[in-house]
C-alpha positions as CSV (number, residue, x, y, z in Angstrom):
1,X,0.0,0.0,0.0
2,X,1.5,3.4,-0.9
3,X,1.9,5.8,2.2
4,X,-0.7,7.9,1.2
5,X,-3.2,5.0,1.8
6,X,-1.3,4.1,5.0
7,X,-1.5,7.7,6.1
8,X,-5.4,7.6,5.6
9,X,-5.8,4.3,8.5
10,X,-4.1,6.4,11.0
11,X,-7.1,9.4,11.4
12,X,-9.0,8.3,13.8
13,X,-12.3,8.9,11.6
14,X,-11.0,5.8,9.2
15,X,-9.5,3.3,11.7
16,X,-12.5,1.6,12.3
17,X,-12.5,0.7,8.4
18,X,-8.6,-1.1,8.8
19,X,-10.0,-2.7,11.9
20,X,-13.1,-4.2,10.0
21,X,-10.7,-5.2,7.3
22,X,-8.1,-6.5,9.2
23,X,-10.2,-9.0,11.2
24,X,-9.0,-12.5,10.9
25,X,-12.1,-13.9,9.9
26,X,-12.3,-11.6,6.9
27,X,-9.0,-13.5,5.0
28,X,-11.2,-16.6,4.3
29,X,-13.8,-14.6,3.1
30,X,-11.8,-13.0,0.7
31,X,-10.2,-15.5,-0.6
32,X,-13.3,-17.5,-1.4
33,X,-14.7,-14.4,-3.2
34,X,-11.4,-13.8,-5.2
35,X,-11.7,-17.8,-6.0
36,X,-15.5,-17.1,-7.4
37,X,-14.2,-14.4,-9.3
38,X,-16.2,-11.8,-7.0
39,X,-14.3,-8.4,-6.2
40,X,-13.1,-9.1,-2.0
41,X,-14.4,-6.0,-0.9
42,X,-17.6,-7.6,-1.1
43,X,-16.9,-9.5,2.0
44,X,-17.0,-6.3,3.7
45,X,-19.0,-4.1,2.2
46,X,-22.0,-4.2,4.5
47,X,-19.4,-3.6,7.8
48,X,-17.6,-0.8,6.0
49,X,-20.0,1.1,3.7
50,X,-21.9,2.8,7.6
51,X,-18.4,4.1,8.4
52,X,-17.4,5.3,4.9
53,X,-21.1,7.3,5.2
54,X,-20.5,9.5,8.0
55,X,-17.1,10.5,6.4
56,X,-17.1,13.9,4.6
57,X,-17.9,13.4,1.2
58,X,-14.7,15.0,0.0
59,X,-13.3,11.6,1.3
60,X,-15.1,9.3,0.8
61,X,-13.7,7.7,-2.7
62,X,-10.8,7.9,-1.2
63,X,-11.6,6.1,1.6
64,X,-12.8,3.7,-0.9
65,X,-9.4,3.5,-2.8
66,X,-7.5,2.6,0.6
67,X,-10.0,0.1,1.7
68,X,-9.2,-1.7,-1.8
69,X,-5.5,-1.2,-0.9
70,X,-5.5,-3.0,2.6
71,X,-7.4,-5.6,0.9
72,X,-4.7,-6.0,-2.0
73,X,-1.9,-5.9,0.4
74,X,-3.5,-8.8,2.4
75,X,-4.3,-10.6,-0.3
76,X,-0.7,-10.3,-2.1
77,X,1.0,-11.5,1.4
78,X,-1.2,-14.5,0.6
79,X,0.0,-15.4,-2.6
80,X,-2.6,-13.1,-4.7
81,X,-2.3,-10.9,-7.7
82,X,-4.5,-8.9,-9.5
83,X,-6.5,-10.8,-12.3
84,X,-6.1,-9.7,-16.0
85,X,-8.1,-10.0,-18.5
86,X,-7.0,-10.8,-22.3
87,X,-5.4,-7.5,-22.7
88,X,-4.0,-7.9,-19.4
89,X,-6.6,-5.1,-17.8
90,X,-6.9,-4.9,-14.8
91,X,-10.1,-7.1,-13.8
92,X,-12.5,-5.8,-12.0
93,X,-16.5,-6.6,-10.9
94,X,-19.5,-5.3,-9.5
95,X,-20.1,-4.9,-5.5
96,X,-24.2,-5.6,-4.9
97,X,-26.2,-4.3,-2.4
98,X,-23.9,-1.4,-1.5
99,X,-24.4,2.8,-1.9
100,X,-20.8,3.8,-2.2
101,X,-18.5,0.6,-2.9
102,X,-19.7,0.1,-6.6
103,X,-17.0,-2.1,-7.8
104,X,-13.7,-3.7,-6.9
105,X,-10.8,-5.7,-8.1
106,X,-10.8,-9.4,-8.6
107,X,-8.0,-11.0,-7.2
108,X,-6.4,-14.8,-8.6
109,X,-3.7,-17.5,-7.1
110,X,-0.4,-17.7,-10.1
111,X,-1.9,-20.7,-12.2
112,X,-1.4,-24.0,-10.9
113,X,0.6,-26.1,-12.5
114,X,-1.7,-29.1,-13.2
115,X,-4.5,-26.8,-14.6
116,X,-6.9,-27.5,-12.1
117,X,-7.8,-24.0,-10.7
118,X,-10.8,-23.9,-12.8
119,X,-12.3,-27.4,-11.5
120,X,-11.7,-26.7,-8.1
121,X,-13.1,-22.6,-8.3
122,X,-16.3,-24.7,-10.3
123,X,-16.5,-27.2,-7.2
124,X,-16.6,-24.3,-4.5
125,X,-19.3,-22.6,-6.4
126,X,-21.6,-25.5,-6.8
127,X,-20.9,-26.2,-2.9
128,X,-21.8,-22.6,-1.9
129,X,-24.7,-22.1,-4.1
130,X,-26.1,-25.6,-3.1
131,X,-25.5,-24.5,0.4
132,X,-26.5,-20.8,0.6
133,X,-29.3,-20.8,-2.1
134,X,-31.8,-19.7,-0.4
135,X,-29.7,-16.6,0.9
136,X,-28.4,-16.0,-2.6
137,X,-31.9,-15.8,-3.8
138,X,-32.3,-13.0,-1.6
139,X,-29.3,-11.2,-2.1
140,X,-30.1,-11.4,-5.9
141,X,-33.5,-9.4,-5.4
């Protein structure tokens, strides 16, 4: 994360956003999402976007910005990258259900070596939409 962003996390007003991010529980999280191919913010979104609210508007995007940046960083100690697409763009997705966080970057392990990230992103998928269907339904409305 560039100092700018790390300068941001030490007002007072935005540590409650690196706390929210930081929590342990939230790594599994994003990592699952990044393995559907679902921007990691989303994980957080719901936690985060009440705090980014009652920051001054001026702010806000960047508050935004440096969320994504704590996520990255997190991620990248954990073996991620930022996904490319065929141009090698940056790849990034939609973020439902929230009023400020409107998209965020999608995040992929290197390639395995025997091909099987694919299979095994496909198999988590099935397993959490057989599992969660009925809360996906809603989330889709």
């Amino acid at each position: 994360m560039n100092p700018s962003h790390a300068a941001f996390f030490e007002r007072p007003d935005a540590r409650p956003i690196k706390d929210v991010l930081s929590r342990a529980e939230m790594l599994p999280q994003y990592e699952l999402l990044s393995r559907l191919e679902i921007p990691a913010v989303q994980a957080a979104v719901w936690e985060i976007e009440p705090i980014i609210e009652k920051l001054d508007p001026g702010i806000r995007n960047y508050a935004i910005q440096s969320a994504g940046a704590l996520i990255g960083d997190l991620l990248t100690a954990r073996g991620f990258r930022i996904a490319r697409d065929a141009r090698g763009e940056k790849r990034r997705g939609r973020v439902r259900k929230a009023r400020f966080v409107k998209s965020g970057t999608i995040w992929e392990l290197p390639a395995e070596p025997d091909g099987g990230h694919r299979d095994k992103v496909a198999k988590i998928m099935e397993d959490v939409m057989v599992r969660y269907r009925s809360t996906l339904t809603e989330l889709a409305k």
